[in-house]
Each structure stands twice: as structure tokens, then as C-alpha cells.
C-alpha positions in Angstrom: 0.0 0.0 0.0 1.4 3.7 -1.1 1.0 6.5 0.9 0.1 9.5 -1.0 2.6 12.3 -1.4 0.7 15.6 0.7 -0.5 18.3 -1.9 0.9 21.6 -2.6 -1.4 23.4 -0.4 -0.5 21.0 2.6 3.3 21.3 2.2 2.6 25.2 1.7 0.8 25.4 4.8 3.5 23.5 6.4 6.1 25.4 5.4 4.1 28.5 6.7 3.4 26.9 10.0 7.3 26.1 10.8 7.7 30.0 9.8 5.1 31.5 12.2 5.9 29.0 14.6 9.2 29.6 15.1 8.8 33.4 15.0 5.8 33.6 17.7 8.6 31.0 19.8 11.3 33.4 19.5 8.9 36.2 20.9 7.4 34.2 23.7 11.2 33.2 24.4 12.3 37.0 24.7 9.2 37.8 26.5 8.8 35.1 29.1 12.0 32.7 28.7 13.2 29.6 27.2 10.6 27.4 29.1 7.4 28.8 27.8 9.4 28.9 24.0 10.5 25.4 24.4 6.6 24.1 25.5 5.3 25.7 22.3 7.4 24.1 19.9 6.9 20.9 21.6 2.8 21.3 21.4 3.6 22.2 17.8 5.4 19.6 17.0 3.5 17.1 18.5 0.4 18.2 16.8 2.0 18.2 13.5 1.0 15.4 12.3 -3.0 15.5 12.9 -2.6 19.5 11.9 -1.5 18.2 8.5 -3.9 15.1 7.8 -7.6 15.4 7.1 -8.9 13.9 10.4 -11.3 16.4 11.1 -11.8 18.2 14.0 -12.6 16.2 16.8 -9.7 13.9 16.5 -7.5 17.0 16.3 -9.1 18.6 19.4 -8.1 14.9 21.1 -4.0 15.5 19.9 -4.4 18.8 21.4 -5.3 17.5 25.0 -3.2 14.6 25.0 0.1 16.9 24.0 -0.5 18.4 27.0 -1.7 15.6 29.3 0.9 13.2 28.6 3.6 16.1 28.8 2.1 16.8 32.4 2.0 13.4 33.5 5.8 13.5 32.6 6.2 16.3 34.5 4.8 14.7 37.6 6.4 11.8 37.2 10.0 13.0 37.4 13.0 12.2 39.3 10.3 8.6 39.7 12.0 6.2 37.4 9.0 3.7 37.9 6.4 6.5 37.8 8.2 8.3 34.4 8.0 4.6 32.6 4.8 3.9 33.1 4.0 7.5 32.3 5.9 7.1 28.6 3.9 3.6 28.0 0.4 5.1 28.9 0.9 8.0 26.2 2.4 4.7 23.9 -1.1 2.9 24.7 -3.2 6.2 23.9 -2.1 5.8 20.8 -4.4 3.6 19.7 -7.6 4.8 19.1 -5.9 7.8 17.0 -4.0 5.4 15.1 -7.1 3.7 14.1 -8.1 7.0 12.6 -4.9 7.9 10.2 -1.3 6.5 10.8 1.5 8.6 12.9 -0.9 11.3 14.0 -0.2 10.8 17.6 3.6 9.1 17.5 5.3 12.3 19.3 2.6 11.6 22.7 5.2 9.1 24.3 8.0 11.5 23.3 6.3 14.3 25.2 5.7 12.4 28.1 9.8 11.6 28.6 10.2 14.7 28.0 8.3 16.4 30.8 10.0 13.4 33.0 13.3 13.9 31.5 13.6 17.8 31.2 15.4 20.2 34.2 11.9 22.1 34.5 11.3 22.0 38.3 8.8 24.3 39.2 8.4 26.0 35.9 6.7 22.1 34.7 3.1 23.1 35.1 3.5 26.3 33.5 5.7 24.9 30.1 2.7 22.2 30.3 0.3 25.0 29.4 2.4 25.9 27.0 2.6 22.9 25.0 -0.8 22.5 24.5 -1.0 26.2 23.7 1.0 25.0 20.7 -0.9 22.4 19.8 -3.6 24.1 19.6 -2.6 26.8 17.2 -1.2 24.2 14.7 -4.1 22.5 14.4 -6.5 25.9 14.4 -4.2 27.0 11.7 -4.9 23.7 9.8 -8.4 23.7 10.7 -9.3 27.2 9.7 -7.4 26.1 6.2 -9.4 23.5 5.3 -5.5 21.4 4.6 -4.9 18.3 5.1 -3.3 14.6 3.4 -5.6 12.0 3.1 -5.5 10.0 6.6 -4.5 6.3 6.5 -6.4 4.1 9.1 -4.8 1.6 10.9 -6.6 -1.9 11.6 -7.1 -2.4 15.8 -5.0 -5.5 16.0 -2.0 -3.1 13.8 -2.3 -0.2 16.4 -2.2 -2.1 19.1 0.6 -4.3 18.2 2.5 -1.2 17.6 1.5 0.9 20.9 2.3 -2.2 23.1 5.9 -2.6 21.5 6.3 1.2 22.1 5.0 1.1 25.8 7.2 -2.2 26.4 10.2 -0.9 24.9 10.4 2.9 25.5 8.9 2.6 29.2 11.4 -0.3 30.0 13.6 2.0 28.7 13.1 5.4 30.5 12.8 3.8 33.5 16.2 2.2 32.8 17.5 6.0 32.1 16.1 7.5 34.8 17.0 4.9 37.8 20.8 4.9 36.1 21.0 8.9 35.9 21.6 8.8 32.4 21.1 12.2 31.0 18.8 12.9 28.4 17.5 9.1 28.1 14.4 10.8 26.2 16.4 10.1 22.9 15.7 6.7 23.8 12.0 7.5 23.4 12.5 9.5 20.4 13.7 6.7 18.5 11.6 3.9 19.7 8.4 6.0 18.9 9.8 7.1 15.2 10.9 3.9 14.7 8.0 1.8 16.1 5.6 4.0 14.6 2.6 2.3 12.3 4.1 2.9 8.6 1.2 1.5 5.7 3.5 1.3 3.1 6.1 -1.1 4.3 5.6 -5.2 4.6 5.2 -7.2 7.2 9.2 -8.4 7.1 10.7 -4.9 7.0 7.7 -3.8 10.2 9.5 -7.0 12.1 13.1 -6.1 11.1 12.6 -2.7 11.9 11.1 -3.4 15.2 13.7 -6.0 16.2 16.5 -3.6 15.5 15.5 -1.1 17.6 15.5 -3.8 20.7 18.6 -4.7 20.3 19.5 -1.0 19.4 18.5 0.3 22.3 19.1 -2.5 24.6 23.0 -2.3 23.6 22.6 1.4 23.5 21.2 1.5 27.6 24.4 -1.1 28.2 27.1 1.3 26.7 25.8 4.3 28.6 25.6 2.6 31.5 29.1 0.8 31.3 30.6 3.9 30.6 31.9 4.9 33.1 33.4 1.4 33.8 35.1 1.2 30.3 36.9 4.5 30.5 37.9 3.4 34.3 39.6 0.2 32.3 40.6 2.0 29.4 42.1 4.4 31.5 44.0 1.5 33.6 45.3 -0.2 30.8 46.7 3.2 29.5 48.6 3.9 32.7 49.9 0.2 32.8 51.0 0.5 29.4 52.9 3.9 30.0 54.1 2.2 32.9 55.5 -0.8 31.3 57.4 1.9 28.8 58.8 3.5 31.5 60.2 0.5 32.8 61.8 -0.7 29.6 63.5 2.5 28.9 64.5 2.8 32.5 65.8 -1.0 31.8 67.3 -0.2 28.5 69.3 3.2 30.4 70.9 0.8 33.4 71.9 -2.0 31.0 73.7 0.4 28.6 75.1 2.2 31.7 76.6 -1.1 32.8 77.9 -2.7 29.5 79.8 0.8 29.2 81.0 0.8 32.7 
């Protein structure tokens, strides 16, 4: 199955969206800081995707609310490792009655939610929050009030939920991983399980199982590296310093026995 390429007047209004966007973020930046900027773009971007496909309004209006809801879960699950997992496979699992509607039109919910769990924010969380799902909403007013958008591809049940689960499994094993290690910004985990995982219509049932299988192993090995490290430059750092060592000793070897044959 092909997926349509997006007409002129979507990729127009696309292109005009990233524009305004990005101005009105760079204003709300200099007026109120980099935390209400950054919670725009991230509403923005996470309604993207239902902004641009013909969905019609109610299902937008549902992007809209869970941007922000899944982004303030996040946010109140931080610094929880358990709680910020299960908070990243909940937005995987609401998923799935959005997916039924068009493909990928709610893929960036699980991304939002590791990021409100993963992102310095402190006390400014609930206020950024707002601001996420103040730019959602514009993106997909914009797209409304345009009339815009690509055909939608439905998704069969059994297909969405098959996807969703692998996301929740594999991204909210994974942030909870992250987050109970320390590792720093463990939401690119999430970022590339939910692109990755994501329902695609136009690819066959062998590349969907080698693409989801990768990313396993991908990010299991990935979580292993980061969290050995630490350990690996300790050794690597060893070996260097017994190996400089040794040297030492062979040259300070090499000086005595020459000392002695001339002696």
C-alpha cells in the first residue's frame, strides 16, 4: 500500500506553519523565557502530524489535550523512574484509538511524556505544560481554519495495538532504565523507539518485524554502553597507565643496562 505524497497546499501550509511558529517561539522566548518557548514548539510539533492530515476536528481537538496531558504526566512523574515509565507507556497505549483514525498522527505523545519526566523544569513544569498544549492548539487551528490536510491512513485495531504495546514495552522499559541509572537525556531513547516503532502502511510485514527487532537490540545495547561507561573508561584508563608504565620501565631497563655494558 502507497501512501500518498501531501499536496501543494498541505506542504505550503506546512512550510508557513514552521515559519510562524518559530517566530511567535522566539517572541514568547524573549518575553517570558526559554521554558514557555521550548513548551510551544513541543505542542507544535506534536500536533504536526493530525494538523497536516484530514482527520477532522474532533480527533485534532483529542491530539491537542493529549500533547499536554501526557507532557504533564511526565512532568509529575520526574526524578520517579518507575512512575516516568509507566507515564511514557500510557501515552504509547493512547495511541491507539488515533492510530485507528490515520497512521502517525499521535507518534510524538510518548515523546512528550519523557520529555516532561526527562527535562530540568522544576517548578516551571506546570507552566511549560500549558504551554505545550498552547501550541498544539494553534497548529491545528491554523490547519483547521485552512481546510489542509493529506488523506489519513487508518490503521486496523489488531495493527495499532501491536505497535502501541511494543512502544510502551520498549520505550517505558527504557526510560525507566534511564532515569534509575541517571543517564542524561535518556528521552532520545523515546525519540527513537516512537519514530521507529511507529505504524508505517506502506512497508511489509518483514521490513515492520526487522525494523522493530532492530531497535530492541538497538537500544538495549545502546542503555548497556551508557551505563558501562563509566566502567570502560575506568579500564581503558587502567590499561593506559599500565602501558605507559611498562614503557617507562623498559626504557628505564634499556638506560641501566647500557650504563653497565659501558661501565
Amino acid at each position: 500500500m502507497s501512501v500518498p505524497w501531501p499536496t501543494r497546499r498541505v506542504l505550503a501550509l506546512a512550510a508557513a506553519l514552521v515559519v510562524a511558529v518559530a517566530a511567535l517561539a522566539a517572541l514568547v522566548g524573549a518575553a517570558a523565557g526559554p521554558g514557555p518557548a521550548l513548551g510551544l514548539l513541543l505542542g507544535a510539533l506534536g500536533a504536526a502530524s493530525a494538523a497536516g492530515t484530514d482527520v477532522g476536528v474532533r480527533p485534532r481537538v483529542v491530539v491537542v489535550v493529549l500533547c499536554a496531558a501526557t507532557f504533564g504526566l511526565g512532568v509529575l512523574a520526574a526524578g520517579h523512574p518507575l512512575a516516568a515509565g509507566a507515564a511514557v507507556a500510557a501515552a504509547s497505549l493512547a495511541q491507539v484509538p488515533l492510530t485507528r483514525r490515520a497512521a502517525r498522527i499521535a507518534t510524538f505523545l510518548p515523546v512528550l511524556a519523557a520529555l516532561g519526566a526527562g527535562l530540568p523544569l522544576g517548578r516551571a513544569g506546570a507552566g511549560v505544560t500549558l504551554w505545550v498544549g498552547l501550541g498544539a492548539l494553534l497548529v491545528v487551528a491554523a490547519a483547521t481554519a485552512a481546510r489542509a490536510g493529506a488523506a489519513p491512513q487508518p490503521v486496523p485495531l489488531a495493527e495499532a495495538g501491536r505497535h502501541a504495546l511494543a512502544t510502551a514495552v520498549v520505550a517505558g522499559a527504557g526510560t525507566t532504565v534511564t532515569s534509575a541509572l541517571g543517564l542524561g537525556h535518556g528521552y532520545w531513547l523515546v525519540v527513537a523507539v516512537a519514530m521507529v516503532l511507529a505504524v508505517s502502511r506502506d512497508e511489509t510485514a518483514g521490513q515492520a518485524t526487522a525494523r522493530v527487532v532492530g531497535t530492541v537490540v538497538g537500544v538495549v545495547l545502546a542503555v548497556l554502553a551508557v551505563a558501562l561507561e563509566r566502567l570502560l573508561l575506568t579500564v581503558a584508563g587502567a590499561g593506559l597507565a599500565a602501558l605507559l608504565a611498562a614503557l617507562l620501565w623498559r626504557v628505564e631497563s634499556a638506560g641501566s643496562d647500557r650504563r653497565q655494558t659501558w661501565t
